[in-house]
MIVEXZA-533692 format. One line per field, with one value per residue (C-alpha): x, y, z; residue number from 1. Coordinates in nm, 4 decimals. Example, Ala and Ser with C-alpha at 12.3 -4.5 7.8 and 13.67 -1.06 7.14 Angstrom:
BEGIN
X = (1.2300 | 1.3670)
Y = (-0.4500 | -0.1060)
Z = (0.7800 | 0.7140)
n = (1 | 2)
end
This chain:
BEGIN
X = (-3.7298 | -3.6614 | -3.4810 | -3.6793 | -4.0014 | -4.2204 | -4.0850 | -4.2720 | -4.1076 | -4.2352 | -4.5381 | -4.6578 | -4.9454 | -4.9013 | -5.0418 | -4.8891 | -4.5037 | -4.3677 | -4.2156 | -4.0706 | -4.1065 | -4.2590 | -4.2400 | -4.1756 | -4.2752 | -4.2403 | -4.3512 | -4.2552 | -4.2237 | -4.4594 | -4.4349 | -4.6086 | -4.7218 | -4.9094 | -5.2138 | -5.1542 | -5.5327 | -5.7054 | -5.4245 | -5.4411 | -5.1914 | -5.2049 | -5.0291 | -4.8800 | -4.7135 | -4.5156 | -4.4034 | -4.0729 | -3.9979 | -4.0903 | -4.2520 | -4.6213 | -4.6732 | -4.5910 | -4.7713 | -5.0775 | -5.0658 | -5.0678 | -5.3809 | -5.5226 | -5.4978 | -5.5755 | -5.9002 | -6.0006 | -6.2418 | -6.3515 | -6.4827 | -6.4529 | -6.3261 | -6.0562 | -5.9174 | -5.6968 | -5.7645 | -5.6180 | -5.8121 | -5.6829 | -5.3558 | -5.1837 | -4.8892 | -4.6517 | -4.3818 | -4.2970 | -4.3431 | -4.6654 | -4.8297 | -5.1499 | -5.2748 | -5.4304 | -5.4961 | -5.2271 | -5.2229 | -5.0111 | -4.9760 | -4.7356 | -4.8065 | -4.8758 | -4.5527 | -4.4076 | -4.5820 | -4.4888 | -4.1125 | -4.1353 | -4.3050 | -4.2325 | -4.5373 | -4.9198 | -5.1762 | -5.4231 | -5.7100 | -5.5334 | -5.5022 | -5.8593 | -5.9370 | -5.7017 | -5.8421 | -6.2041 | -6.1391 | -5.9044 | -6.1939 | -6.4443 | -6.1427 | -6.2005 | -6.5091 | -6.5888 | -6.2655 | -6.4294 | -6.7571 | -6.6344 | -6.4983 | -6.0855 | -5.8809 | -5.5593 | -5.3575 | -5.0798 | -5.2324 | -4.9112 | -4.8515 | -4.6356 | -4.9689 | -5.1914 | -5.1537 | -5.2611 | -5.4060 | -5.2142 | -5.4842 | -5.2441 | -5.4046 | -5.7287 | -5.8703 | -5.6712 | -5.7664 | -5.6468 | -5.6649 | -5.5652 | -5.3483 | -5.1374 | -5.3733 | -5.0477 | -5.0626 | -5.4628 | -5.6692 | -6.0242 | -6.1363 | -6.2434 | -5.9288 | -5.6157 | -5.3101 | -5.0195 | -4.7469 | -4.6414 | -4.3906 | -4.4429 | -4.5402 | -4.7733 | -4.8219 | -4.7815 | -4.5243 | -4.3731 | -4.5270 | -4.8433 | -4.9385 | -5.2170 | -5.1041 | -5.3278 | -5.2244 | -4.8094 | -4.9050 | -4.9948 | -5.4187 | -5.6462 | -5.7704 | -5.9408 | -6.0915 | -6.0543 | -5.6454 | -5.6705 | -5.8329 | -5.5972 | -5.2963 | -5.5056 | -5.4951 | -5.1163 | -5.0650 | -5.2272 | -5.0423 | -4.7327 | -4.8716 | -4.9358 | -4.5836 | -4.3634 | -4.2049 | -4.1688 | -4.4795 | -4.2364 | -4.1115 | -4.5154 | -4.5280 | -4.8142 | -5.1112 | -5.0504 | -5.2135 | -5.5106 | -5.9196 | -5.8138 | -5.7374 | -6.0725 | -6.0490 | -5.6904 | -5.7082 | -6.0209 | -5.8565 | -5.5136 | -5.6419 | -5.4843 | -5.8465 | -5.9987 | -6.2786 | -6.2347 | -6.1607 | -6.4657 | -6.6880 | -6.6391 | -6.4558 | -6.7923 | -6.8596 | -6.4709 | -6.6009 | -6.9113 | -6.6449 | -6.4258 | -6.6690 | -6.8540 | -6.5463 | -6.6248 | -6.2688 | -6.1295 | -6.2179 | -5.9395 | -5.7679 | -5.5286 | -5.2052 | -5.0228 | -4.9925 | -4.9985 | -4.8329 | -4.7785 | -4.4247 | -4.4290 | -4.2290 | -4.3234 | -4.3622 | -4.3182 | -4.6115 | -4.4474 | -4.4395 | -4.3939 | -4.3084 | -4.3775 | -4.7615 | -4.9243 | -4.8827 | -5.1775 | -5.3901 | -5.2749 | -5.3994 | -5.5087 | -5.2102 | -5.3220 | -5.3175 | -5.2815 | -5.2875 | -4.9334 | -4.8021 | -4.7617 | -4.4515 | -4.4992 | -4.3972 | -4.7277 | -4.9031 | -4.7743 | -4.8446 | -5.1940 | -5.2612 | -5.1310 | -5.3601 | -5.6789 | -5.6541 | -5.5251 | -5.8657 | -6.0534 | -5.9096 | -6.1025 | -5.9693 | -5.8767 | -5.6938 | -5.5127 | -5.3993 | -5.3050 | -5.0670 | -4.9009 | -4.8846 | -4.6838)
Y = (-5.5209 | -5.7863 | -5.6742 | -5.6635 | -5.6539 | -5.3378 | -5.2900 | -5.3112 | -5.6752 | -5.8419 | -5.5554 | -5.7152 | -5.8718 | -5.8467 | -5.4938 | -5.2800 | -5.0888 | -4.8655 | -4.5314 | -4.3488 | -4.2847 | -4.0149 | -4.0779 | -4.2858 | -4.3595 | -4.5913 | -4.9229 | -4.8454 | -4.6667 | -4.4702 | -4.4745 | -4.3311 | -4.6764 | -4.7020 | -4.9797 | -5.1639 | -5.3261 | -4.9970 | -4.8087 | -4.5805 | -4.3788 | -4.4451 | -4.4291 | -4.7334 | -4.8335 | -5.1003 | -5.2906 | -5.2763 | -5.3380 | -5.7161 | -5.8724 | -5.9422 | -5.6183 | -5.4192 | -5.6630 | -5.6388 | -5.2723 | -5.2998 | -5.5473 | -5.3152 | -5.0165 | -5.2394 | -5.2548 | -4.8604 | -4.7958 | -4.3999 | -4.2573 | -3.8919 | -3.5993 | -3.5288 | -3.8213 | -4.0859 | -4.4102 | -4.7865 | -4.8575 | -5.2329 | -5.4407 | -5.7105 | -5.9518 | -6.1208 | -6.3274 | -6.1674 | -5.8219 | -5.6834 | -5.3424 | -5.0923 | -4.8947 | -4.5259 | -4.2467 | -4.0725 | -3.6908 | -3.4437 | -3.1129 | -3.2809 | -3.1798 | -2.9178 | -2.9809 | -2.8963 | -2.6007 | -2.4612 | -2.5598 | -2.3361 | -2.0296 | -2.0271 | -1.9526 | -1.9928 | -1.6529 | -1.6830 | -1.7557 | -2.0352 | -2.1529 | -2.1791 | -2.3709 | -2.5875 | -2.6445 | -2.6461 | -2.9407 | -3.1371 | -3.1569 | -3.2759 | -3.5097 | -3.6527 | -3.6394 | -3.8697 | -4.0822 | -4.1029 | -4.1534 | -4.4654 | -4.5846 | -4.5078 | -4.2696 | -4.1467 | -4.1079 | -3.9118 | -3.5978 | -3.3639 | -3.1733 | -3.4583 | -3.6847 | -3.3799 | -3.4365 | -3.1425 | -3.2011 | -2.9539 | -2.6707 | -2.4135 | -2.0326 | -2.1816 | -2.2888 | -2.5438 | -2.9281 | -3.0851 | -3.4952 | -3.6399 | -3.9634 | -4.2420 | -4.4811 | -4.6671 | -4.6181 | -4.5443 | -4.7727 | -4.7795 | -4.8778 | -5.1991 | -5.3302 | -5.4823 | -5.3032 | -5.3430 | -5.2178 | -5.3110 | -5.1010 | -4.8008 | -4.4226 | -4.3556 | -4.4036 | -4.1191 | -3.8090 | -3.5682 | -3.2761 | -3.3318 | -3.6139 | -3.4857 | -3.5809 | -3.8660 | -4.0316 | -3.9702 | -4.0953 | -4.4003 | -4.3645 | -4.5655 | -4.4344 | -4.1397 | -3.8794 | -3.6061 | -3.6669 | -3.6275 | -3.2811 | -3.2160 | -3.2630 | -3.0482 | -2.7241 | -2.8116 | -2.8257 | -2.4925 | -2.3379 | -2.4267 | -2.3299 | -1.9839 | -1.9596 | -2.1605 | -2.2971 | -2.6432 | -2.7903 | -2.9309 | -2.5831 | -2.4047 | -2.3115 | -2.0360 | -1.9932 | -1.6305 | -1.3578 | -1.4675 | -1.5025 | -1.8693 | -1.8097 | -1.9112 | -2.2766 | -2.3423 | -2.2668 | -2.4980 | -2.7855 | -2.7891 | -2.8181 | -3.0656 | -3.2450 | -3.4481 | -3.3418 | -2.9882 | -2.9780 | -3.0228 | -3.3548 | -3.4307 | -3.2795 | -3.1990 | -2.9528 | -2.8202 | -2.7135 | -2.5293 | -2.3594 | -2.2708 | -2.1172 | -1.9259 | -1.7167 | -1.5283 | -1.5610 | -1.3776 | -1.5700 | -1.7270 | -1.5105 | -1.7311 | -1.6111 | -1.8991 | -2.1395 | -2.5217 | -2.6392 | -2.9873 | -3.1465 | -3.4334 | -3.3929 | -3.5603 | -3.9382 | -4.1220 | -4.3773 | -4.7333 | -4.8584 | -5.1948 | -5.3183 | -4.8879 | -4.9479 | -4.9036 | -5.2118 | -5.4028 | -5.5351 | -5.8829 | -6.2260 | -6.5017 | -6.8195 | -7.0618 | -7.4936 | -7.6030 | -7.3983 | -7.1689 | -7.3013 | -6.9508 | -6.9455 | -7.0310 | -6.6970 | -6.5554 | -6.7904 | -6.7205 | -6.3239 | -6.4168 | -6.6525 | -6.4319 | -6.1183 | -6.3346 | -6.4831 | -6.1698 | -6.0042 | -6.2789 | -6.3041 | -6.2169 | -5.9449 | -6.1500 | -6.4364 | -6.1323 | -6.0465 | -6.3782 | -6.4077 | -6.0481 | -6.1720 | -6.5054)
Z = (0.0054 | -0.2277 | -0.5436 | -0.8370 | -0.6275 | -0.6878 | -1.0355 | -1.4111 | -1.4418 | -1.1102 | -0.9452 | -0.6145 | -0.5703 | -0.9588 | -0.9774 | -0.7785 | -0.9191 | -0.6891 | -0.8873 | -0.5913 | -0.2086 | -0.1028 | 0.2880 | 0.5615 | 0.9671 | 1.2141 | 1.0998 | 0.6863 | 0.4019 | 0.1769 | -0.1895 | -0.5051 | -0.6801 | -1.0070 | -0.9940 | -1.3485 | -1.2833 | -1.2368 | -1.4459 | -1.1710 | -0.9187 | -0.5983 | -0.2099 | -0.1164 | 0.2506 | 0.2889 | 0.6111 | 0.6763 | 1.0751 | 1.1789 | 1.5029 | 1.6256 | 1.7560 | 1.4430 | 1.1942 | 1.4330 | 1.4076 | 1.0418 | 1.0220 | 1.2630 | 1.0330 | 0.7431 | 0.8894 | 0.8764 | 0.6412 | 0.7292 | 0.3880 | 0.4577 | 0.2403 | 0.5227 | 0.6224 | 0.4426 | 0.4838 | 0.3866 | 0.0287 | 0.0586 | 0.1107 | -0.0303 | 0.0985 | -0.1648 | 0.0019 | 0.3139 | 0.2329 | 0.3175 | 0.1806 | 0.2443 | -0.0393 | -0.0299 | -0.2236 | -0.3315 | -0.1682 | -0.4138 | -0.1615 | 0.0927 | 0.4578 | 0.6956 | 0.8543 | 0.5211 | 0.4826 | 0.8095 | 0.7379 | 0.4238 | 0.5865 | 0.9147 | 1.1017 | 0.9302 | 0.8976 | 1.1517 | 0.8723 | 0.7305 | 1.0612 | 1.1199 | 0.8238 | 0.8833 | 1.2696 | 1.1102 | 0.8576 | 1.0999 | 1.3591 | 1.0778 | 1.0030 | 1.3629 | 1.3992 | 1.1633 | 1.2902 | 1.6264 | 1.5437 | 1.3898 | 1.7385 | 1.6849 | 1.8264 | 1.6213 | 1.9006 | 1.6549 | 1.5376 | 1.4380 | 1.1824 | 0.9866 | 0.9508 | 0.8344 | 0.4486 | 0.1751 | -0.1367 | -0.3959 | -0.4519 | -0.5460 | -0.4348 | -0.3644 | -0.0331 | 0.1687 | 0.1925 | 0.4682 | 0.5191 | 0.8350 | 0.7627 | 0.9390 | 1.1406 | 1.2669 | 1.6150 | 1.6173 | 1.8452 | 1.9938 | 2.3934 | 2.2756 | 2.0978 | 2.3418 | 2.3679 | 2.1487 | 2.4064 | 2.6837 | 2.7848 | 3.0478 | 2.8884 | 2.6239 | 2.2659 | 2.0361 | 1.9798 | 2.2724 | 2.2426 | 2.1194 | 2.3338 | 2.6499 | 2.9754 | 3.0261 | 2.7057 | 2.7869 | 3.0913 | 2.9126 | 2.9767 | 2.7930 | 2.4193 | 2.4682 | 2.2207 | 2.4469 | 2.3690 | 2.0266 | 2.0964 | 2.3095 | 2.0462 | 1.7606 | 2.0020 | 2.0632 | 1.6495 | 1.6420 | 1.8535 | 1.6933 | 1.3355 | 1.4863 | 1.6421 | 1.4639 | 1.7940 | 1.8226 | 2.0010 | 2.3484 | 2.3354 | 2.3076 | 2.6938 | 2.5927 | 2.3617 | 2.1798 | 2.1624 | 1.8602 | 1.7969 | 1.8162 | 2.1805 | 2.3275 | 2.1698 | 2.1875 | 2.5422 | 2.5956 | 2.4077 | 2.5697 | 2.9078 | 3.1078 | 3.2246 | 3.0091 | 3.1364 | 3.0997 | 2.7209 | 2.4809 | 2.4782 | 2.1344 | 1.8495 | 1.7203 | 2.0077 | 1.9572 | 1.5686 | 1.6933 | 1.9072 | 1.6678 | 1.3930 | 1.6830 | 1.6587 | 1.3549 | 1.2341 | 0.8851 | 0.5313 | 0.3773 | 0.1239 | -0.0123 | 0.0355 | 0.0680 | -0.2301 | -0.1244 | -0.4701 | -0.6186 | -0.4121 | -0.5747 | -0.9063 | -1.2156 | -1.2661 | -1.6070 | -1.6738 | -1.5808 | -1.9673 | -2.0769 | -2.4482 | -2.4705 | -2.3548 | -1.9899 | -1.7933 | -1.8823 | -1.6060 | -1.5349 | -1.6909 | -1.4791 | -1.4976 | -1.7592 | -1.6408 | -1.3007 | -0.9995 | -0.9117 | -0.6126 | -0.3504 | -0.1740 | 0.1899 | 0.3185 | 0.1340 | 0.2866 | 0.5902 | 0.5358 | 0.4355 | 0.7087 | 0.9908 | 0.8656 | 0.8267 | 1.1342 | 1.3311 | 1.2054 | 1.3271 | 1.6564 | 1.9856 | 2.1664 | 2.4256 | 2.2167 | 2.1053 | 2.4047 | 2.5412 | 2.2028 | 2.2661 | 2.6808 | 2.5423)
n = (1 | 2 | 3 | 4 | 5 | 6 | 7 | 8 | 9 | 10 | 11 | 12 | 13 | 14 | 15 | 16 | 17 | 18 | 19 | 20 | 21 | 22 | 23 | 24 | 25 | 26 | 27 | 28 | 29 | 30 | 31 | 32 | 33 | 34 | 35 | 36 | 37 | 38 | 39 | 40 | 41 | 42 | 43 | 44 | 45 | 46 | 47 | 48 | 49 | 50 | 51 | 52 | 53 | 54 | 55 | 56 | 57 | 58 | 59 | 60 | 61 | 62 | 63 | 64 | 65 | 66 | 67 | 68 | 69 | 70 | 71 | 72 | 73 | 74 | 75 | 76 | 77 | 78 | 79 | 80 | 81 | 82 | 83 | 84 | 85 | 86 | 87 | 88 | 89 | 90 | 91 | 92 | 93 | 94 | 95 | 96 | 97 | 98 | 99 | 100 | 101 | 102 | 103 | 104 | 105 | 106 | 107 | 108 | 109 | 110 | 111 | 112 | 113 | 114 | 115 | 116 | 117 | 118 | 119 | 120 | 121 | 122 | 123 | 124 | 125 | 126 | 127 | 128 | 129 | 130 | 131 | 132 | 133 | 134 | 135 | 136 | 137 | 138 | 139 | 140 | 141 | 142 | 143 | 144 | 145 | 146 | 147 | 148 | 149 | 150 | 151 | 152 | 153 | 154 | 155 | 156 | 157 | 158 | 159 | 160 | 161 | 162 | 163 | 164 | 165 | 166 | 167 | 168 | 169 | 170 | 171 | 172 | 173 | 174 | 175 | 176 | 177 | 178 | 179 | 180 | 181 | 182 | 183 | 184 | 185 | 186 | 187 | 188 | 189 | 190 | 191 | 192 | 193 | 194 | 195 | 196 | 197 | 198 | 199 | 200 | 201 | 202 | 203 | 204 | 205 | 206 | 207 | 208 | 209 | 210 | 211 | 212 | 213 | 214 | 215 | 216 | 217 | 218 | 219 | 220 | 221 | 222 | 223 | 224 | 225 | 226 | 227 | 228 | 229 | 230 | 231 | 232 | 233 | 234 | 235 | 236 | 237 | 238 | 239 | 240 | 241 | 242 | 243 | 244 | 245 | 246 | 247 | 248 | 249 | 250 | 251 | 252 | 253 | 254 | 255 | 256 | 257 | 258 | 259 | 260 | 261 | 262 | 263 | 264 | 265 | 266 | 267 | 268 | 269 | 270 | 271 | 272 | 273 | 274 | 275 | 276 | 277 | 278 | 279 | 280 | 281 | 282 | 283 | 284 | 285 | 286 | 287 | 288 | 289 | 290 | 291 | 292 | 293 | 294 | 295 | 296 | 297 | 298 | 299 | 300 | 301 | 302 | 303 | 304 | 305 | 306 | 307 | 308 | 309 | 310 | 311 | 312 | 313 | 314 | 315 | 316 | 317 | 318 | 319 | 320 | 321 | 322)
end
C-alpha cells in the first residue's frame, strides 16, 4: 500500500481511513475503516495480489448486491491510484471459526441455529443466481450479541460465481477450500448450488466435533444426523434441491431452543474516532478552479472495472484465453 494512503491526512477515494485490519484472504486484506462522508464505521477490503484474473474476481464481487440480514455483501468500491478497495458493513463478533477455536466443539442447539440462518444466508445468495463456492467456517462472520441468540452472516464473495459468468481459472481441480469442497466442485464441476450444500453439512459436522473438516470421515451421533447426512452426499443429485428444501429439513427436526450458553462477545477492541484539528474528519469539499488532473493509474483502475462490468461473457473469456 502506498504510505500515507488510508490515513486522516490522505483517506482514499478521499473518504475512506483505514484504523486497523481486522482480516485477510486470498486476493487482500480486510480492515476496520471509518467513512469521513457518512461519519460512519465500516468494513473495507482492499486488493492486494495483481493480474486479470484477480482484479476480475474483485469487479465480479463488486457487483453483489444481496440485501439480506445474513449475508455480507460489497456496499460499494472505490480505486485511487492503483490500489483498489470494496466496502461493507463492519461485523463486530468475529467468526464461527473463531468461536470454535475458543471452545472447542459447538452445543448441538447452537449448532442448529447456526445451520438454520446459514441456509437462509444461501438461499437468498442463490436465488440471486451465485454460488459461494467457499462456505467454511472462516467466511461465516458473527455479529457480537453477547448471551443472546446468535447472528450469523455469510461473507467473502471472492471466489463466488454463477453458470452464466466465464471462468476465472484455468488450471486443473476446483475452486474453493479442501475439505469443504463436494466432489463435483474439487473435481473442478461447473457452479452448482447443490456444492454449497454440500460444504454447510461438512461445516456442521466439524462444529459438532471439533475435527478438522479433511479429517470428518463420519457424521456423529446427533438430531442433526438426518440432514447432515442428506447434505454431504456425494450426488448432487441426492442431496436437497435447494437450500430452501435443506431448511424445511432441518426445522422438521424439532431440535432444543437456544439457551445461550455461549457468549459471542465484541473481538474487535476499541477504536479512537480518526480526529483531525481534534474534530471528526469532515466530509470532503469539492476542489475549487479548474478540474484536478487524476493520476493515470486511477484512470486505469477506473477504466479496467467499468469496462470489465460491461464486458460480454464471451469477450471476457477471449481476454482471460489471451
Amino acid at each position: 500500500m502506498e504510505p500515507g494512503l488510508g490515513s486522516r491526512q490522505h483517506p482514499i477515494a478521499g473518504r475512506y481511513v483505514l484504523v486497523d485490519q481486522i482480516g485477510s484472504g486470498g486476493m487482500g486484506s480486510v480492515w476496520r475503516a471509518y467513512d469521513q462522508r457518512t461519519q460512519s464505521w465500516l468494513a473495507v477490503k482492499v486488493l492486494t495480489q495483481r493480474g486479470t484474473s484477480l482484479l476480475l474476481r474483485f469487479v465480479r464481487e463488486q457487483g453483489l448486491r444481496i440485501p439480506h440480514r445474513h449475508v455480507v455483501a460489497p456496499t460499494g468500491w472505490a480505486a485511487e491510484d492503483d490500489l483498489v478497495v470494496l466496502t461493507m458493513d463492519l461485523v463486530r463478533g468475529g467468526s464461527v471459526h473463531e468461536l470454535l477455536l475458543t471452545h472447542g466443539t459447538l452445543p448441538e442447539p447452537l449448532v442448529g441455529v447456526l445451520l438454520d440462518q446459514l441456509l437462509q444466508a444461501l438461499s437468498a445468495v442463490h436465488a440471486a443466481g451465485v454460488v459461494h463456492r467457499d462456505v467454511k467456517p472462516a467466511n461465516l462472520l458473527l455479529e457480537a450479541t453477547g448471551h443472546d441468540r446468535p447472528h450469523l452472516r455469510l461473507a467473502d464473495f471472492g471466489v463466488a460465481a454463477t453458470r452464466e459468468e466465464p471462468r476465472l481459472t484455468r488450471t486443473p481441480g476446483g475452486v474453493g477450500t479442501d475439505g469443504y469442497m463436494a466432489p463435483e466442485q474439487a473435481a473442478g464441476g461447473p457452479p452448482d448450488p447443490r456444492s454449497d450444500l454440500y460444504a454447510v453439512g461438512r461445516v456442521a459436522i466439524q462444529l459438532l466435533t471439533g475435527d478438522p473438516a479433511s479429517a470428518v470421515a463420519a457424521i456423529p451421533a446427533s438430531a442433526l444426523g438426518p440432514v447432515l447426512s442428506t447434505l454431504t452426499r456425494d450426488d448432487p443429485e441426492d442431496r436437497p434441491a435447494t437450500a430452501a428444501a435443506a431448511l424445511v429439513e432441518l426445522r422438521g427436526l424439532g431440535l432444543p431452543a437456544w439457551d445461550g450458553r455461549i457468549e459471542i462477545p465484541d473481538r474487535l477492541p476499541a477504536a479512537a474516532l480518526p480526529l483531525q484539528s481534534g474534530l471528526a474528519l469532515p466530509p470532503p469539499r469539492p476542489p475549487a478552479g479548474p478540474a484536478v488532473r487524476t493520476p493515470g493509474r486511477l484512470w486505469a483502475a477506473a477504466g479496467c472495472f467499468l469496462g470489465a462490468i460491461a464486458l460480454s461473457g464471451a469477450a471476457v473469456a477471449r481476454i482471460l484465453a489471451g
